[in-house]
C-alpha positions in Angstrom: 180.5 124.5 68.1 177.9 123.5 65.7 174.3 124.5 65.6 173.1 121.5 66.7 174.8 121.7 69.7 174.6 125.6 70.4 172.5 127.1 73.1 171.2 129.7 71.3 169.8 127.4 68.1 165.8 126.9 69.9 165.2 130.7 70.4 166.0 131.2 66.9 164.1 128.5 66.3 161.4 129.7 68.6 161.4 133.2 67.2 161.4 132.3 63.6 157.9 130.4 65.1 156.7 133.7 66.2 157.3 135.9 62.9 155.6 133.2 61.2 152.9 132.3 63.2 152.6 136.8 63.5 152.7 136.9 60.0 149.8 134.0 59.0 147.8 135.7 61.5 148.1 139.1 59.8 147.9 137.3 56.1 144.5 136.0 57.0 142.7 138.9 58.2 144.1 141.1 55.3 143.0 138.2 53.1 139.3 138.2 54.8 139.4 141.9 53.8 140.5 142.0 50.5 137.6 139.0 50.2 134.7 140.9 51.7 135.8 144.1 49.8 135.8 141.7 47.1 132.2 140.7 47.4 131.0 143.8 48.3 130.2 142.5 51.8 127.9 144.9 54.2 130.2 147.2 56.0 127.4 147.3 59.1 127.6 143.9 59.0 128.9 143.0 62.8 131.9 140.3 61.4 132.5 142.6 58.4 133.1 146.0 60.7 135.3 144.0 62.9 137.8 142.8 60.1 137.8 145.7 58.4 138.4 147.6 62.1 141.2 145.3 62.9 142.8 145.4 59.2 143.1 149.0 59.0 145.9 149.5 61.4 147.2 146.7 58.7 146.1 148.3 54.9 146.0 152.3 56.1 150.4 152.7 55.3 149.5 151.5 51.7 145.8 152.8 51.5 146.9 155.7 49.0 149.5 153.9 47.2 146.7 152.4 44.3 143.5 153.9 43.4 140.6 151.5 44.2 139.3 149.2 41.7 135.4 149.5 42.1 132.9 147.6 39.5 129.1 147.4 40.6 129.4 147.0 44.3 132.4 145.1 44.7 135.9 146.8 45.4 139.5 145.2 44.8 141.6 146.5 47.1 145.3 146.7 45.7 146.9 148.2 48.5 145.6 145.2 50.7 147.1 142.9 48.5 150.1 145.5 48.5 150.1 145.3 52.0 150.3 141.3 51.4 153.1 141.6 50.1 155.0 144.1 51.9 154.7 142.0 55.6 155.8 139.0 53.7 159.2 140.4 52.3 158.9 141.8 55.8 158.9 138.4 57.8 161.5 137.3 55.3 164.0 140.4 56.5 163.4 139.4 60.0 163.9 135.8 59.5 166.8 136.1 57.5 168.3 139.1 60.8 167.3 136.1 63.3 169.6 133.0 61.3 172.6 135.6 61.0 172.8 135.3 64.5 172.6 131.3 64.4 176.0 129.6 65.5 178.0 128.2 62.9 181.5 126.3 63.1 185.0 128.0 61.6 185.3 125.3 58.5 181.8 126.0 57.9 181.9 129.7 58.1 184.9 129.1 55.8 183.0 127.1 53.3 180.3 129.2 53.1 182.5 132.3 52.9 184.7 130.7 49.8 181.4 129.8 48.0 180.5 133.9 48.5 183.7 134.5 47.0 183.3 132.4 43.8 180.1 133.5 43.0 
């Protein structure tokens, strides 16, 4: 049975959706922090407290990993772009677990296993 054909091929499908959906969704609020550390945005502000509320769950594993960059007001936050980084090699582990489990067909498997072999 090919993939095409396999019951389990749309919730891979679906779930590799997810991760990335999950994973854009994180990307952009750690990018809206490292932004309005950036610009040395007013942490009282109402908008800037929230992302910076919702992004710490996100930046605090990584928050001591760098020392802060700070030049006249403005901060650049390496351990958000760390942190970047890190939930994107991340998505890619999980991705990669999910297709293991796609279905593949035995001269396929064999193909792919004698091109493993020759490299």
């Amino acid at each position: 049975m090919d993939s095409f054909n396999s019951p389990t091929t749309r919730p891979l499908y679906r779930g590799t959706q997810i991760v990335w959906y999950i994973l854009g969704f994180i990307e952009v609020l750690l990018a809206f922090r490292f932004v309005l550390k950036l610009l040395g945005a007013n942490p009282a502000a109402g908008f800037t407290s929230f992302i910076y509320g919702v992004t710490y769950i996100f930046a605090a594993p990584f928050l001591n990993v760098f020392r802060i960059t700070q030049v006249a007001g403005s901060i650049f936050e390496w351990t958000t772009l760390l942190a970047m980084f890190v939930y994107l090699v991340l998505a890619f582990g999980i991705i990669k677990l999910f297709l293991m489990g796609k279905t593949v067909s035995t001269p396929e498997a064999a193909a792919k296993l004698n091109a493993q072999e020759n490299n």
